[in-house]
Backbone bond lengths (Angstrom), bond angles and torsions (degrees), N, CA, C in turn:
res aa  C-N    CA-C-N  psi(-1)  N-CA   C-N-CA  omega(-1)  CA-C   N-CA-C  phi
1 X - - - 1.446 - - 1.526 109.27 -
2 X 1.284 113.65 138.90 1.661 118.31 174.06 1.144 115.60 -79.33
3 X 1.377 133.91 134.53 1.387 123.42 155.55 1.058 121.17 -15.33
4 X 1.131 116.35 -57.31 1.467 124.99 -141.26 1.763 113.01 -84.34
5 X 1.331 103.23 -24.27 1.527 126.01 168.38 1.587 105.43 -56.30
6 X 1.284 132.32 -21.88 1.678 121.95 167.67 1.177 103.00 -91.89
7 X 1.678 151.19 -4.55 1.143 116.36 148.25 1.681 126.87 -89.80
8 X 1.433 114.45 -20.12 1.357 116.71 169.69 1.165 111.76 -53.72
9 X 1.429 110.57 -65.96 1.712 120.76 164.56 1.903 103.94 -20.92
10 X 0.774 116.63 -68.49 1.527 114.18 -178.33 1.582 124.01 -67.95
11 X 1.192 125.05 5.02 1.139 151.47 -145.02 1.577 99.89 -110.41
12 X 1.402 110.00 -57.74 1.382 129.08 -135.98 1.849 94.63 -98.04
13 X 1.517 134.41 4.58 1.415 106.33 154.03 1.701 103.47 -96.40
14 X 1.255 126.92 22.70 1.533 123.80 170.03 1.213 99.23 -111.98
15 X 1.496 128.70 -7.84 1.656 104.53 158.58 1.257 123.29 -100.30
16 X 1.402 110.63 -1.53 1.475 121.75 176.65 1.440 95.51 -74.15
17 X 1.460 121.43 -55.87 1.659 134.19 167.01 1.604 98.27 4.73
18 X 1.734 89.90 -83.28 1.349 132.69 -149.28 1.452 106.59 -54.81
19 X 1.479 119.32 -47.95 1.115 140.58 -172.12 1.624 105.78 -74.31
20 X 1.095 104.46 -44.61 1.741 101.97 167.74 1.548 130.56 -61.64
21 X 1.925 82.85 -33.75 1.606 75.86 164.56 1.633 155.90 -96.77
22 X 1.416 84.78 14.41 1.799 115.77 -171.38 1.813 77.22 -100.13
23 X 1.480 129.65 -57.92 1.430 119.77 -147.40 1.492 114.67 -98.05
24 X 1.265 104.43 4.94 1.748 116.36 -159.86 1.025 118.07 72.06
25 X 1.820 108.59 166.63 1.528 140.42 -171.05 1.946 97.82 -50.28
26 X 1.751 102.52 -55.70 1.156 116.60 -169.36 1.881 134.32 -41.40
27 X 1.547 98.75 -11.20 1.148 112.21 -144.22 1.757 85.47 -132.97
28 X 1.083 125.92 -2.85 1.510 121.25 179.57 1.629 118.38 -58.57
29 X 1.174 112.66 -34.14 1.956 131.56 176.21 1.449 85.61 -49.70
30 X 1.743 122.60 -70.27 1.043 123.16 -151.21 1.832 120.54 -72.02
31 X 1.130 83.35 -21.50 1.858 92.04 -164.74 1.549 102.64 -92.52
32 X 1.835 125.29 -20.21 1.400 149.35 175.44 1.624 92.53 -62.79
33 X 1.420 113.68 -66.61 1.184 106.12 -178.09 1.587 142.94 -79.99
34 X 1.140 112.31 -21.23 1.382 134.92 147.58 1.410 108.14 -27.31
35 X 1.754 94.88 -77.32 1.988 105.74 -168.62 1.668 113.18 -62.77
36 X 1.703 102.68 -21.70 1.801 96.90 173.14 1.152 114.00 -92.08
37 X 1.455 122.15 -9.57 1.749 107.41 161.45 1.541 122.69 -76.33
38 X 1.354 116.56 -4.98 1.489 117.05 -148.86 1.789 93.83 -74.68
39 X 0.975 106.01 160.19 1.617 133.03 173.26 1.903 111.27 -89.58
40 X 0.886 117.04 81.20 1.632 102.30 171.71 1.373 133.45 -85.57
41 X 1.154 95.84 102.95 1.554 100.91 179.79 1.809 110.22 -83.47
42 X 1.277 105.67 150.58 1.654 126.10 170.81 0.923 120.40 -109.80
43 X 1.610 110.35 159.81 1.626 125.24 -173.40 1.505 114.78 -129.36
44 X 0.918 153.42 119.12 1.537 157.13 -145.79 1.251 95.75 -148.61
45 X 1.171 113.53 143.99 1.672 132.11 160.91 1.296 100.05 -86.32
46 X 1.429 112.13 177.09 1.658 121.89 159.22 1.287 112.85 -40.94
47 X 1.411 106.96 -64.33 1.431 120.10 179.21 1.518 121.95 -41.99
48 X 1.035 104.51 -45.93 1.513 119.36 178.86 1.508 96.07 -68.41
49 X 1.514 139.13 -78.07 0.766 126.38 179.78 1.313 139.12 -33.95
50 X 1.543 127.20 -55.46 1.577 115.76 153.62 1.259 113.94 -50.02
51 X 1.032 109.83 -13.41 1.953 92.59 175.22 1.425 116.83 -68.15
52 X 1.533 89.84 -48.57 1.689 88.10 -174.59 1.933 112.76 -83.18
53 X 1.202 126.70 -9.67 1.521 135.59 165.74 1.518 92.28 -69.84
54 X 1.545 134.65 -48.48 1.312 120.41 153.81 1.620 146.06 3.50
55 X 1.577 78.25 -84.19 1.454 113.21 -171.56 1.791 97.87 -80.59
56 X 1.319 127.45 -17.81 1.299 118.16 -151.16 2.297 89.33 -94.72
57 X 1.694 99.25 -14.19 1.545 104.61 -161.00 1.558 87.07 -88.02
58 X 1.656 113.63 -29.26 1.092 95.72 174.28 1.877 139.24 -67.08
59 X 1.457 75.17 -50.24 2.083 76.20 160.09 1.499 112.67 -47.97
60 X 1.028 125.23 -34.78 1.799 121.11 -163.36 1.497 92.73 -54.97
């Protein structure tokens, strides 16, 4: 698991929100399930990356 997957994870009933509210109430089933199948991929710089090889020596 990525770090980073517990804040998206927490993220994602304010884009369902969001998405309901441009598409309507009607359409929440569809747009709920959509956004919980999705795959999230990440992007890191170098920088980013030693950060998190960092943080990962620190848990050890």
């Amino acid at each position: 698991m990525n770090i980073l997957d517990i804040y998206i994870k927490k993220l994602i009933p304010y884009a369902i929100d969001a998405y309901v509210h441009v598409f309507g109430e009607e359409y929440r089933s569809i747009i709920e399930e959509r956004l919980n199948k999705l795959s999230w991929v990440y992007y890191s710089n170098i920088g980013g990356v030693e950060s998190y090889v960092g943080f990962l020596k620190e848990c050890k």
